[in-house]
C-alpha positions in Angstrom: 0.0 0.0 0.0 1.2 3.4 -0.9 -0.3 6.8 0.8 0.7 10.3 -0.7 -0.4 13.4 0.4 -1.3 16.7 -1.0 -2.5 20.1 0.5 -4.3 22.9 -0.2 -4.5 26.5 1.5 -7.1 29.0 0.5 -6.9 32.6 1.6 -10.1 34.8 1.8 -13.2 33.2 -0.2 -15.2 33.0 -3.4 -13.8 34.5 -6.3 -11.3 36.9 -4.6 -9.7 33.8 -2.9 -6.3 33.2 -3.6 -4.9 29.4 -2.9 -1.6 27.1 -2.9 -1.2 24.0 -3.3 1.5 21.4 -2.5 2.6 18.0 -2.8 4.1 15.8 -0.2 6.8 15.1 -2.4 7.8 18.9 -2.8 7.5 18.6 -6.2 4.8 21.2 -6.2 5.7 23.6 -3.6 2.7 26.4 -2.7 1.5 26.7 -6.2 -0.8 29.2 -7.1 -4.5 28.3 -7.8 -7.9 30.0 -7.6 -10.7 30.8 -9.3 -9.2 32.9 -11.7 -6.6 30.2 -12.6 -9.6 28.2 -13.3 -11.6 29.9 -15.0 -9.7 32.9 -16.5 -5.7 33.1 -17.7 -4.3 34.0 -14.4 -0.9 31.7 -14.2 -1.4 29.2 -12.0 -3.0 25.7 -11.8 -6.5 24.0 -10.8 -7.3 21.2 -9.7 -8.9 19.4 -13.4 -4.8 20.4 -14.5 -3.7 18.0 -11.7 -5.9 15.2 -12.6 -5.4 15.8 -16.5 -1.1 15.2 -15.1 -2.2 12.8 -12.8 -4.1 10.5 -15.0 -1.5 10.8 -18.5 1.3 10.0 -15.7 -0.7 7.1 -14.3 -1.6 5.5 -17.9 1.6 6.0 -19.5 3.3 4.2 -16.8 0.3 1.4 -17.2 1.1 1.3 -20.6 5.4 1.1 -20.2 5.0 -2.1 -18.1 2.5 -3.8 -19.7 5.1 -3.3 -23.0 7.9 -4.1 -20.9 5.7 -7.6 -20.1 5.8 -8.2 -23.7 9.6 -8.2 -23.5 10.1 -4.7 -25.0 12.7 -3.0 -23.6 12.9 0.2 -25.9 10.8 3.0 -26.9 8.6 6.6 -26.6 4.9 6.7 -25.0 3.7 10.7 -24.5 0.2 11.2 -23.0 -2.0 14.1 -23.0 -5.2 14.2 -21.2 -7.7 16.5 -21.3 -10.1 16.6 -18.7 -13.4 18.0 -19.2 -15.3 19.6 -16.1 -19.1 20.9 -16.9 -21.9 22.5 -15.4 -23.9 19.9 -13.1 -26.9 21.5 -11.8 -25.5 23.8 -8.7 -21.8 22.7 -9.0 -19.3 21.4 -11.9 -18.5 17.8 -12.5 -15.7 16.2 -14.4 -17.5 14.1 -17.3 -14.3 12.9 -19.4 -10.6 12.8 -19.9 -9.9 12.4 -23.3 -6.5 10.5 -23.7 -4.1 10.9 -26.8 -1.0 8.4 -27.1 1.6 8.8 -29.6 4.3 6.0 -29.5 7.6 4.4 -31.1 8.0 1.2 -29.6 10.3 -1.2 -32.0 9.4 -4.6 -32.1 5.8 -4.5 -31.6 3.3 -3.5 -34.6 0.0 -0.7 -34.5 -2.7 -3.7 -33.0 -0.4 -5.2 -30.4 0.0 -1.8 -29.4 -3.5 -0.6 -29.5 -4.3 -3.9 -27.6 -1.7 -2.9 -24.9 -3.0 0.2 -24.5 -6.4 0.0 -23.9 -5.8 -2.8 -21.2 -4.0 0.1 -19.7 -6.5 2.3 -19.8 -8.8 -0.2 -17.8 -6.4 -1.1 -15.3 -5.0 2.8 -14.6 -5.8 3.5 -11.4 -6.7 6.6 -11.9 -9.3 5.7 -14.8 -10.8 3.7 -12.3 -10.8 6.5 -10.0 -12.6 8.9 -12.7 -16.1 8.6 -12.5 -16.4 9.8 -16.4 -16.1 8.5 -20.0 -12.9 8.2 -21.0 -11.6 7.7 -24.5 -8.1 7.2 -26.1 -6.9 8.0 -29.5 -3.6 6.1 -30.6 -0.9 7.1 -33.4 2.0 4.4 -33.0 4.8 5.6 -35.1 7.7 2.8 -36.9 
């Protein structure tokens, strides 16, 4: 089992709030977020950012071992995710993180890869975590 932390700090409320976040790991240290980071251009994060990171991370890696099962060894995989959050009656829900995968794995062909990679997607933790429809476009390169 594996715990890892994260906090949050938010300074006055509502819109005018101005918050921080941080990892455990210190890898985000008192990062800016708020509403206008959001919903507007202010530099920062928010929170659908983190789970867009947190869910390319988590599949990619799905996706290196279960290539590296297959006795690959060598090779690219690079992840985006876009998350989609929407309107839900009085609050906002995420409905969707859209995956795109482009990757140059020799000695494997487009289906093996395609196969791979959408057994990944099913076993990612964090797809499992996401309550939402999730869908994954592929471009494997030779």
């Amino acid at each position: 089992m594996t715990t890892n932390t994260g906090t949050a700090r938010y300074e006055g409320l509502g819109k005018s709030g101005k918050g921080h976040v941080s990892t455990g790991s210190g890898v985000l240290d008192n990062q800016p977020y708020g509403f206008n980071t959001r919903f507007e251009d202010e530099p920062g994060t928010n929170p659908e950012e983190l789970i867009a990171a947190a869910h390319a991370s988590c599949f990619t890696m799905a996706l290196s071992f279960a290539l590296a099962e297959k006795g690959l060894s060598k090779g690219t995989l690079e992840t985006t995710a876009r998350v989609r959050l929407e309107k839900d009656g009085a609050g906002f829900t995420v409905t969707r993180s859209d995956l795109t995968l482009t990757g140059n794995v020799p000695g494997t062909d487009k289906e093996v890869f395609t196969d791979l990679a959408n057994t990944a997607k099913a076993s990612c933790p964090i797809s499992r975590l996401l309550n939402a429809e999730i869908t994954l476009e592929t471009t494997f390169e030779d």
